[in-house]
SELO-837135 format. One record per residue (C-alpha): x, y, z. Coordinates in steps of 0.2 Angstrom, whole numbers, padded with zeros to 4 digits, always signed. Example, Ala and Ser with C-alpha at 12.3 -4.5 7.8 and 13.67 -1.06 7.14 Angstrom:
<pts>
+0062-0022+0039 +0068-0005+0036 
</pts>
This chain:
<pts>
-0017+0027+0383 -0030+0039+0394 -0026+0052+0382 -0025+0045+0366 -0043+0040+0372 -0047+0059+0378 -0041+0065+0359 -0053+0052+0349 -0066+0056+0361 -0065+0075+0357 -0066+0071+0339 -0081+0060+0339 -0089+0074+0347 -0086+0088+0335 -0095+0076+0320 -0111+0083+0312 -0128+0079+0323 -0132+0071+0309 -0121+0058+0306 -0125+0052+0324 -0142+0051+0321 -0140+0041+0305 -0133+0027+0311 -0148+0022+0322 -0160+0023+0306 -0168+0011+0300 -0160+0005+0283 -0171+0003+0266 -0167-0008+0254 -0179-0013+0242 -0193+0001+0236 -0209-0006+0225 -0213+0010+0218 -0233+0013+0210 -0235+0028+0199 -0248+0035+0187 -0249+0025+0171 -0243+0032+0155 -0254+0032+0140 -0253+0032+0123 -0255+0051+0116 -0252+0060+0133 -0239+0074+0131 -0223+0077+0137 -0228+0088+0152 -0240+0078+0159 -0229+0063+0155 -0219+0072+0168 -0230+0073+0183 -0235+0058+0184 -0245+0054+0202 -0234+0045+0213 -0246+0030+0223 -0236+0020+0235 -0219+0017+0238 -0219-0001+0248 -0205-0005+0258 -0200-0018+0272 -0207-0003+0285 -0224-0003+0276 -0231+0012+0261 -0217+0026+0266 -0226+0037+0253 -0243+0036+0262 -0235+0041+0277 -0225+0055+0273 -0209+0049+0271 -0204+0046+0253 -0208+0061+0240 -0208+0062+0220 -0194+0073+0215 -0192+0072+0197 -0197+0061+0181 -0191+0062+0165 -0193+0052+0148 -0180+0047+0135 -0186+0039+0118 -0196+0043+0103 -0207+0055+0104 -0222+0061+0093 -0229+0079+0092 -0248+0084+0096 -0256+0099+0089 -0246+0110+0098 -0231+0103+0095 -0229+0097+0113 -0220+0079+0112 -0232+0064+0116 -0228+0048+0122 -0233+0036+0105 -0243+0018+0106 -0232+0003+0104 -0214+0011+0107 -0202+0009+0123 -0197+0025+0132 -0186+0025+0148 -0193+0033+0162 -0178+0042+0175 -0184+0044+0192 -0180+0053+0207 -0187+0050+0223 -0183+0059+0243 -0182+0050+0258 -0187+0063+0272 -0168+0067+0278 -0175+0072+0295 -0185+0057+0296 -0180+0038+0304 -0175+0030+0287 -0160+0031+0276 -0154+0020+0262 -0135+0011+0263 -0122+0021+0257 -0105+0022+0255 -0088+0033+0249 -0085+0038+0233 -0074+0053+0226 -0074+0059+0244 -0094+0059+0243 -0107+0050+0254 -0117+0039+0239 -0129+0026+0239 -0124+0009+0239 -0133+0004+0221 -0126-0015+0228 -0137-0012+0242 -0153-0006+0235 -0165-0014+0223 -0182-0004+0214 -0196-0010+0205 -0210+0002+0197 -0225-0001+0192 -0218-0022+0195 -0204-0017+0183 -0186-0020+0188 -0178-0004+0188 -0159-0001+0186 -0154+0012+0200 -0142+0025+0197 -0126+0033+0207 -0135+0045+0217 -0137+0055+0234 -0141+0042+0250 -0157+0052+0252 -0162+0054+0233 -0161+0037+0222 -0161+0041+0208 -0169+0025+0195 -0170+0020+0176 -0185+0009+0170 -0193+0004+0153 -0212+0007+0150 -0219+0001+0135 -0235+0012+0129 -0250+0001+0126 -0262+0003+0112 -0248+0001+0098 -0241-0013+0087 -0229-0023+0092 -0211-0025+0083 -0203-0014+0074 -0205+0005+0073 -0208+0017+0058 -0192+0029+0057 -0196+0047+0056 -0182+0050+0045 -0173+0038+0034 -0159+0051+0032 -0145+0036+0038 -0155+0021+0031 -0143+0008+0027 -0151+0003+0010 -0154+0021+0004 -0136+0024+0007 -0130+0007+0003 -0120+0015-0014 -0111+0025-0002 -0104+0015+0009 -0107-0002+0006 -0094-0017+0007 -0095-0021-0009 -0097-0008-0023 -0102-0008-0041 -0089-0012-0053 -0080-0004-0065 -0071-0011-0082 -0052-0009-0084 -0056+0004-0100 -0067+0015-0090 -0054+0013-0075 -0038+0016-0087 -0051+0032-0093 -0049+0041-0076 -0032+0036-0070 -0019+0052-0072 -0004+0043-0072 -0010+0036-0090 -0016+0052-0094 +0000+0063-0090 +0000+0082-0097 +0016+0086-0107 +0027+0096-0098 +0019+0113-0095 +0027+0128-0098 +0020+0143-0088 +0028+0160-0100 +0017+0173-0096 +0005+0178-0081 -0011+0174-0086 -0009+0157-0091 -0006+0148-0077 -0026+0152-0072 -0030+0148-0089 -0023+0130-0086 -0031+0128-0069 -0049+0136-0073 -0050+0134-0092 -0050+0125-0106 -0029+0124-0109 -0024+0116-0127 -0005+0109-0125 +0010+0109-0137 +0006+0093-0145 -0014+0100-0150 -0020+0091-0134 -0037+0098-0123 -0038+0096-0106 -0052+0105-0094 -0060+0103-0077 -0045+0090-0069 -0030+0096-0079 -0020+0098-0059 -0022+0081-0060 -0013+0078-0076 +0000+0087-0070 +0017+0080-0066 +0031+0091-0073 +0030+0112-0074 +0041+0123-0081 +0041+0142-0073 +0050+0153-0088 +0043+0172-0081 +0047+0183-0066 +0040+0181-0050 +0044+0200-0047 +0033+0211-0036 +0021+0216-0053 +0018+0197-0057 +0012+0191-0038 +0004+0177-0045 +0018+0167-0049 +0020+0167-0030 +0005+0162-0027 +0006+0146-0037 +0020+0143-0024 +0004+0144-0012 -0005+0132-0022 +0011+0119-0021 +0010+0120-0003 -0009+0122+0003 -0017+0105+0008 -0034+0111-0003 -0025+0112-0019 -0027+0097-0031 -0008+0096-0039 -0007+0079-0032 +0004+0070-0046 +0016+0085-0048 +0034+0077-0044 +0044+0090-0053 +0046+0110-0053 +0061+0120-0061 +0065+0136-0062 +0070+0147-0076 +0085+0159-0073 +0070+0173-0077 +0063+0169-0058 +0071+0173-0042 +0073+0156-0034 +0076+0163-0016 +0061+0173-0016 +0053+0157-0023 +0057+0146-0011 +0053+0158+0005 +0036+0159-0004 +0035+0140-0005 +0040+0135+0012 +0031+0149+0018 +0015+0140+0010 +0016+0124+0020 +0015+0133+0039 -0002+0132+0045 -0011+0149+0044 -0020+0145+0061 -0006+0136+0069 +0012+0141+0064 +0019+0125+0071 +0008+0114+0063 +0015+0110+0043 +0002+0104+0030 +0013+0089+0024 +0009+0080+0042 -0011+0077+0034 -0003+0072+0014 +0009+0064+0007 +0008+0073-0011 +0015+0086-0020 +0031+0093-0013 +0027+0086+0005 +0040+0071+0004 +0058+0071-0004 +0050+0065-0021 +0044+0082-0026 +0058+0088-0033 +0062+0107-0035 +0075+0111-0048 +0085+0129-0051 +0100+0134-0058 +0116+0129-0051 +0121+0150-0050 +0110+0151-0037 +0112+0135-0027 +0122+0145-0014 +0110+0159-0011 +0097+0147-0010 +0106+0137+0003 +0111+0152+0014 +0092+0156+0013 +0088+0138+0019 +0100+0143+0033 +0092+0156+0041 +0074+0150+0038 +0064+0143+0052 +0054+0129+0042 +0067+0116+0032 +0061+0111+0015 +0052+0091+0015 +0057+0091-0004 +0074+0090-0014 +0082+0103-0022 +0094+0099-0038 +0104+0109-0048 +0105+0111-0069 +0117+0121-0081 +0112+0129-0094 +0094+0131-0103 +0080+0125-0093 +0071+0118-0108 +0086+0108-0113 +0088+0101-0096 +0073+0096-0092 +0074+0084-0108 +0092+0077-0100 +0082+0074-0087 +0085+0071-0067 +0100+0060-0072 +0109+0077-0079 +0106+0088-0061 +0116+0087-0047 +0108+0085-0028 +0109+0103-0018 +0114+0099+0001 +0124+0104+0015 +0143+0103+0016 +0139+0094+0034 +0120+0091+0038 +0112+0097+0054 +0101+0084+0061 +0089+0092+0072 +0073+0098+0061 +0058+0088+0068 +0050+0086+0050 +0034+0075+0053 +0031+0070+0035 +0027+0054+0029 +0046+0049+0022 +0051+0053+0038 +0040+0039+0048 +0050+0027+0058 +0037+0019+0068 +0018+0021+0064 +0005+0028+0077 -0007+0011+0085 -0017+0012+0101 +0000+0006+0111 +0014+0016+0103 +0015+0035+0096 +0023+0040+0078 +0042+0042+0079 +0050+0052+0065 +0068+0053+0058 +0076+0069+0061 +0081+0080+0048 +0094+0089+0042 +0090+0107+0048 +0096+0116+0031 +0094+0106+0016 +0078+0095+0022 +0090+0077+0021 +0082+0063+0031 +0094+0055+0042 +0085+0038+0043 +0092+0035+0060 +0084+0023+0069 +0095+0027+0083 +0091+0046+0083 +0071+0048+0082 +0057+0060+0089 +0041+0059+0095 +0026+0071+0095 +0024+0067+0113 +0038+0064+0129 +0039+0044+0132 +0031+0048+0149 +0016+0056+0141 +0013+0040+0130 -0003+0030+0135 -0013+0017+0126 -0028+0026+0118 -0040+0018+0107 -0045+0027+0090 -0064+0020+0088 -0068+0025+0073 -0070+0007+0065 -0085-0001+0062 -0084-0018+0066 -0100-0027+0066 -0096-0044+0077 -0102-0050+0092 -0092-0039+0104 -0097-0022+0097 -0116-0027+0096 -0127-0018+0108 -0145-0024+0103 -0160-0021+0092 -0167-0006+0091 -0186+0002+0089 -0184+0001+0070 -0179-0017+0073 -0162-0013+0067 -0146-0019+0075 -0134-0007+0083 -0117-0008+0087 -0102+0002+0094 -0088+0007+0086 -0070-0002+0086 -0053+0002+0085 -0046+0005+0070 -0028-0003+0077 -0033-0016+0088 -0050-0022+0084 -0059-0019+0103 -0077-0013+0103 -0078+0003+0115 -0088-0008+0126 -0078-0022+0129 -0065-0005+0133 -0075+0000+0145 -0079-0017+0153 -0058-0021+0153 -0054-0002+0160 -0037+0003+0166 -0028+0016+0179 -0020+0022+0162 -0037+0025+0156 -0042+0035+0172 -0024+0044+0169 -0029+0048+0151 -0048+0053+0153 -0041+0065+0168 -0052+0056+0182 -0049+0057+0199 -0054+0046+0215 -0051+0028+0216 -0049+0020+0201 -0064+0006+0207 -0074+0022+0207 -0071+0028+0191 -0074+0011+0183 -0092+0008+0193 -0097+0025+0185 -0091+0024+0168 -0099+0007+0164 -0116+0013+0172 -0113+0029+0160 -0110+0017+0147 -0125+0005+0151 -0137+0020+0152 -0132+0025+0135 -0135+0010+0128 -0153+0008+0134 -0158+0025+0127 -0151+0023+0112 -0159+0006+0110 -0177+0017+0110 -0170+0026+0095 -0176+0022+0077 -0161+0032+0071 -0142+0033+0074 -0142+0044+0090 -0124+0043+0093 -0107+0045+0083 -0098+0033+0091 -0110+0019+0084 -0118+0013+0067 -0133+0003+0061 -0134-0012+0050 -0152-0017+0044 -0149-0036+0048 -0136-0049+0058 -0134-0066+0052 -0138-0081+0067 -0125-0094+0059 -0113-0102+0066 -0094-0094+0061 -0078-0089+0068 -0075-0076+0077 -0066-0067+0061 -0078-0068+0048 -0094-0060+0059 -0091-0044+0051 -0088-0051+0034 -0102-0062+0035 -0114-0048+0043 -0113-0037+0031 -0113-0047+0015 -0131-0052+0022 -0135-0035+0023 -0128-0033+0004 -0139-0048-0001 -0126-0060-0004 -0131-0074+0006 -0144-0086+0001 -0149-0095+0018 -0158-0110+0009 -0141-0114-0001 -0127-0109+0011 -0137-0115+0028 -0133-0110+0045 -0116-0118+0050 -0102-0108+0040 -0086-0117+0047 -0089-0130+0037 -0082-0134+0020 -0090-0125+0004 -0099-0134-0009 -0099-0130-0027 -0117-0125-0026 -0114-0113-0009 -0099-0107-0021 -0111-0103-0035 -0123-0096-0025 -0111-0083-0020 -0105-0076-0034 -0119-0077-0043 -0126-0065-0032 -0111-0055-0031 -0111-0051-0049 -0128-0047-0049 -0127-0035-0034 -0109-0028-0042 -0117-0027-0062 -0135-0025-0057 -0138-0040-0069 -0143-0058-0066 -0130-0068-0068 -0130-0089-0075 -0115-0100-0067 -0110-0104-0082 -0108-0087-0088 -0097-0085-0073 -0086-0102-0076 -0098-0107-0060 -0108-0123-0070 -0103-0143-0069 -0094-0142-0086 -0082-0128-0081 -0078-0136-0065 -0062-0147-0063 -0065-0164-0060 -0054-0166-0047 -0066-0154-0036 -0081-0165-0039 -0078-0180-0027 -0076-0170-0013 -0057-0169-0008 -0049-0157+0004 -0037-0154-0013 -0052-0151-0024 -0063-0141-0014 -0063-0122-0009 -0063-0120+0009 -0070-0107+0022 -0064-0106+0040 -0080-0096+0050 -0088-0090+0030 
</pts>
């Protein structure tokens, strides 16, 4: 026991000077921090050096005796521009001030602090700060240097909301863009643009030259037909009767166009092959055009499911050279997503027959073991919880095993963590952030698998989401430091008159109604698409519809979809066109909305 005592005494001695003397400082708790006052028009610079007046404390004005210091102050917000082209603070709008004070380490004060990723901080639990009689929010910072967040609003302005600067992301100018509900389109005009009802006849590429002619000119068919501009598109079935010899390259290259991801032959399901072409050279050339240029593990049918990227492009050649090709296949690193079939005889005369005709080109005993991540090949569909998994392959011929037995995964099992894709935007109660200085409503972004806001992530964090963002110390440290993060964000970008951040979105108004929880986002954006009438439908939307809160609606909606008015009766909306059976009011009678 005397030495064990002997040891810890040793040890107590070697700790810095400091530390000993901390211990018998006073603590500060609380700071009512007076500065300079900012005004309307005053520039960025001066905005920064701002004159510190007091800084009370439960000791009495540390600033008027030496003790606490101005370090730093900075502005976020929006800013206008003097003649110089010096950002100014402006009359009326919010800015948030971040300052950084010193307590004179040498001195008889210190602020509470505690551990944190192996660092002495300050304990923002245990410290409070006003400035100017503002409540500040008070920052992860060093015990002698707090570091604080608080909002000044600059007199002199009007009140509400602020002008934007730019209206480059305005939800009304861009409403045609993205708007829930879009402008119609009549089933002729739709019919009109469709290529499946459009399809070419079957094109037959018989010299060099023409095959640019069909995809950059005007390109008359067999049967007198002219097609320009889209003609890839009307493409579903192409003949290739010339050589793809080293003196007619381009053919070759149209086995580039099959297989880049930029190429616009989306509805071509079937190519065969004249005798005239080499069909091993073909092929080589076509698989060759669906590896990455950048990345030679990365295939372009893993962004498309077009073309010959699944098993339903079919390639045909003739059954002579079935084995050649299949020895090729052998040997050849990236295994073929389409199917291969066989014909006898002419092309042309074949190709009438039809598939039913040709016989399927395969191994004599598959190989499972190509990892071919195209979209025939899903087992299991990527979500926030759970990776893709494909069918393996067979090696050779491309033949999907469809195995759910035997199936691969992009990443190992113990790699696999939930991750949340927030690219959605859902516009409900749990995303919502605030109103910002253009008095519009901002809101983060969701999942777009499982529906959770990135804040209400961040407020329900994980050690898996530690693991994932590759943070170390304790996992109550990471969380402390990601919601400040997050909640300092939010308060700067709430001073924005703009979209300032890619990971939220902007809608122009939010409805105050009662509704469920499901419809806020329906019911949020048809308000900003003007299809709610607050006189008719009211404020409480779980209630039952009535025919008039029904005819109010689509009214509106045809007006907003047609851009003409619209009369109930012209939509089978009037009394007369109603059944009778809906008019008394009966659950069987009348339309129902749970939450809209």
């Amino acid at each position: 026991m005397k030495q064990l005592f002997l040891t810890f005494a040793a040890a107590l001695l070697l700790l810095p000077a400091t530390l000993w003397a901390d211990t018998a400082k006073k603590k500060i708790k609380s700071v009512e921090i007076t500065i300079d006052a900012p005004t309307p028009g005053m520039d960025l610079e001066k905005a920064e050096k701002l004159a510190l007046k007091a800084v009370n404390t439960a000791y009495g004005d540390l600033f008027k005796s030496g003790v606490i210091t101005m370090r730093d102050i900075s502005w976020d917000g929006e800013f206008g521009e003097n003649k110089e082209g010096i950002p100014t603070l402006k009359a009326g709008y919010p800015y948030i001030a971040t300052i950084e004070i010193v307590i004179d380490p040498d001195g008889d004060y210190q602020t509470e602090w505690v551990k944190r990723d192996g660092s002495n901080v300050l304990s923002t639990e245990n410290f409070k700060a006003t400035v100017n009689g503002i409540p500040a929010r008070v920052l992860t910072s060093a015990p002698y240097f707090p570091i604080m967040e608080v909002k000044f609003t600059i007199p002199g302005g009007k009140a509400g909301p602020q002008e934007k600067d730019d209206n480059f992301s305005d939800y009304d100018v861009l409403k045609k863009e993205y708007r829930s509900t879009l402008p119609y389109i009549s089933r002729k005009e739709a019919d009109e643009v469709y290529p499946h009802h459009h399809p070419l006849d079957v094109l037959v590429v018989d010299k060099i030259d023409q095959l640019y002619e069909f995809m950059h000119e005007k390109y008359i068919s067999s049967s007198g037909h002219a097609y320009k501009n889209h003609n890839t598109l009307l493409m579903t079935k192409l003949i290739i009767d010339v050589s793809n010899g080293a003196e007619n390259y381009n053919i070759s290259e149209f086995a580039n166009t099959l297989g880049a991801p930029f190429s616009t032959t989306f509805n071509l399901k079937e190519v065969w092959l004249s005798p005239k072409v080499d069909a091993v050279k073909y092929v080589k050339d076509l698989n060759e055009a669906t590896v990455e240029r950048l990345s030679k593990w990365g295939r372009n049918y893993m962004e498309q499911s077009t073309k010959l990227y699944t098993a339903k492009g079919t390639l045909f050649i003739p059954e002579n050279a079935g084995k050649a090709v299949l020895d090729c296949l052998a040997l050849d690193a990236t295994e073929p997503t389409y199917t291969i079939r066989t014909y006898r005889g002419d092309v042309f005369e074949a190709q009438k027959a039809g598939v039913a005709a040709t016989k399927l080109l395969t191994c004599t005993k598959h190989v499972f073991t190509a990892k071919i991540e195209a979209a025939d090949r899903v087992c299991q569909y990527n979500t926030c919880k759970q990776p893709f998994k494909w069918y393996y392959s067979c090696k050779v011929c491309g033949k999907c095993e469809r195995n759910k037995a035997h199936t691969f995964s992009a990443r190992p099992a113990a790699e696999v963590l939930e991750w949340h894709d927030m690219n959605e935007n859902i516009a409900n109660d749990q995303a919502y952030i605030g109103v910002n200085a253009a008095g519009e409503h901002l809101y983060w972004k969701s999942c777009i698998y499982c529906g959770i806001s990135h804040s209400y992530h961040m407020r329900h964090l994980t050690p898996r989401d530690q693991k994932m963002m590759g943070m170390e110390g304790s996992f109550e440290d990471f969380k402390v430091s990601t919601l400040e993060s997050m909640k300092s964000e939010e308060d700067i970008c709430l001073l924005e008159t703009e979209l300032p951040s890619d990971q939220m979105f902007i809608l122009p108004r939010k409805s105050e109604a009662k509704m469920s929880v499901w419809a806020q986002d329906g019911v949020n954006r048809a308000l900003c698409d003007n299809l709610i009438d607050d006189a008719v439908l009211g404020n409480d939307y779980t209630k039952p519809v009535t025919r008039k809160q029904l005819r109010s609606i689509m009214t509106l909606l045809v007006k907003e979809m047609s851009g003409k008015d619209a009369s109930a009766s012209a939509i089978g909306l009037d009394d007369a066109s109603l059944p009778q059976s809906g008019r008394g009011g009966t659950s069987a009678g009348r339309a129902r909305a749970k939450g809209w």
